[in-house]
LUMMISE-527982 format. One line per 3 residues: number of its first residue (from 0); their letters; for each residue x, y, z of C-alpha. Coordinates in Angstrom, 3 decimals, decimal comma. Layout:
NUM> A> X:Y:Z  ... .
! end
This chain:
0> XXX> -0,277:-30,964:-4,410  3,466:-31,850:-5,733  4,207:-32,487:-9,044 .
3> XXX> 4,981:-36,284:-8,084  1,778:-36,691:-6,766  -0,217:-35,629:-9,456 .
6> XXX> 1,805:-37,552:-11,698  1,179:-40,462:-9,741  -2,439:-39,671:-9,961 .
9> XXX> -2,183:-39,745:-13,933  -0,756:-43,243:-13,591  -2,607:-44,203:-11,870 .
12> XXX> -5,505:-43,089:-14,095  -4,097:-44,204:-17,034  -3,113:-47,600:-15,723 .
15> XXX> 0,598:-46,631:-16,590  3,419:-47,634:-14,131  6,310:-45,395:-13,269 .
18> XXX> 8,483:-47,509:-15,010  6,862:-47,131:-17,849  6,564:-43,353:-18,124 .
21> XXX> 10,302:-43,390:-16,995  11,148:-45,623:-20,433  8,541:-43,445:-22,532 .
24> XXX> 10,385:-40,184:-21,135  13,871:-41,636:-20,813  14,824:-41,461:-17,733 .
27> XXX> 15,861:-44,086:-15,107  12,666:-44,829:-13,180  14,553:-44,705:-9,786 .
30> XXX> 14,202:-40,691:-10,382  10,986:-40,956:-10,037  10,621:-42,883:-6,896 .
33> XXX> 13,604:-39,858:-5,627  11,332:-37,452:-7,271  8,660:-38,767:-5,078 .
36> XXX> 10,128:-39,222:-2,125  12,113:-36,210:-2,208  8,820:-34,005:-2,949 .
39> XXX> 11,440:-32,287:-5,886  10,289:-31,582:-9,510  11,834:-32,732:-12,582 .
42> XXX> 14,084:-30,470:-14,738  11,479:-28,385:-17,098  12,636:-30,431:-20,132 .
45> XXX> 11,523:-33,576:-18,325  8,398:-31,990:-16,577  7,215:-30,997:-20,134 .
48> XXX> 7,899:-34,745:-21,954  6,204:-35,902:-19,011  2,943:-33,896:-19,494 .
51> XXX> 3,130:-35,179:-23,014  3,235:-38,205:-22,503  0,389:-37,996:-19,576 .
54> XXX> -1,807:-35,658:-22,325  -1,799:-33,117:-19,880  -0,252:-29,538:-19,193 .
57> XXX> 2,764:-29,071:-17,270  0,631:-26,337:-15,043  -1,300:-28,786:-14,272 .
60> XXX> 1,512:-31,286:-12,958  2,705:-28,359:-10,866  -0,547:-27,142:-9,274 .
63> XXX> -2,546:-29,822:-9,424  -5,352:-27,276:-10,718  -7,039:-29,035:-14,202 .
66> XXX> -6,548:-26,342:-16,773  -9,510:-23,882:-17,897  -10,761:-24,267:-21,224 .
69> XXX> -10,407:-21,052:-23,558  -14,311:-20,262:-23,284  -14,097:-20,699:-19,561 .
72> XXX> -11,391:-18,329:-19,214  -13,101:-15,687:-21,688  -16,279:-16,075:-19,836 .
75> XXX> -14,200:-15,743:-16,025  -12,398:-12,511:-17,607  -15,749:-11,218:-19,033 .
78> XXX> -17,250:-11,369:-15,753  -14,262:-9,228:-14,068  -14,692:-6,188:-16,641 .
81> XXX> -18,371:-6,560:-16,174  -17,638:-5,983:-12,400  -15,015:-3,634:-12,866 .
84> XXX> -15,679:-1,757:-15,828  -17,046:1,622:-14,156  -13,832:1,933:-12,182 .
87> XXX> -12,201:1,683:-15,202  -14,189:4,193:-17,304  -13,799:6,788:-14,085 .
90> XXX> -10,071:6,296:-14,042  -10,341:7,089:-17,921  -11,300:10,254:-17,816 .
93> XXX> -9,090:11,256:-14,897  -6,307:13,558:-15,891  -2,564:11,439:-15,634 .
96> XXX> -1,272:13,145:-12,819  -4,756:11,676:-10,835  -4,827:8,482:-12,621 .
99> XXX> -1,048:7,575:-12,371  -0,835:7,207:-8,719  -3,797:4,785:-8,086 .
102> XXX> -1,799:2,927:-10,492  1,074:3,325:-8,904  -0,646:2,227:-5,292 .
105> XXX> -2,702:-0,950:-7,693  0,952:-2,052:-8,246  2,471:-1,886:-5,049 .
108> XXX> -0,768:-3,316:-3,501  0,284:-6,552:-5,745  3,725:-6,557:-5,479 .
111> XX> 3,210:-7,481:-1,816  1,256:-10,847:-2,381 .
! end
């Protein structure tokens, strides 16, 4: 989803017209409408007055994706050590020279995502 359209989603939940959040965040409203039509995003400045003003996070606005609460991200990470946390302990004990280049292949492996 674009950052326009979950903007406009926002408004639209909020009741708020673009004009409106245009004269809150001063800026003309026809940049808006461009934004929206254009499928472009706001200058980061803008992006984050807007999220302010919509009482949401600018991550949001840009994915779309509602934002995890604190215990929900503790609980999400808890659950990945759980799963990977003999892996980890093995590659503990391995000596550097073993340990450094499954590392080394981890990183490239995510570099190419």
């Amino acid at each position: 989803m674009a950052f326009w359209d979950t903007v406009s989603l926002e408004l639209e939940y909020l009741g708020m017209t673009n004009k409106a959040l245009a004269e809150k965040v001063g800026i003309a409203a026809s940049n808006i409408g461009k934004g929206i039509r254009q499928k472009s995003s706001p200058s980061a400045d803008t992006a984050v007055k807007i999220a302010n003003i919509l009482g949401v996070s600018v991550e949001y606005l840009v994915t779309g994706t509602p934002e995890k609460s604190s215990e929900e991200r503790y609980f999400e990470e808890r659950r990945k050590y759980q799963k990977y946390s003999e892996i980890i302990d093995d590659l503990e004990v391995l000596p550097d020279y073993e340990r450094e280049p499954i590392i080394q292949m981890i990183i490239r492996m995510k570099a190419k995502k």
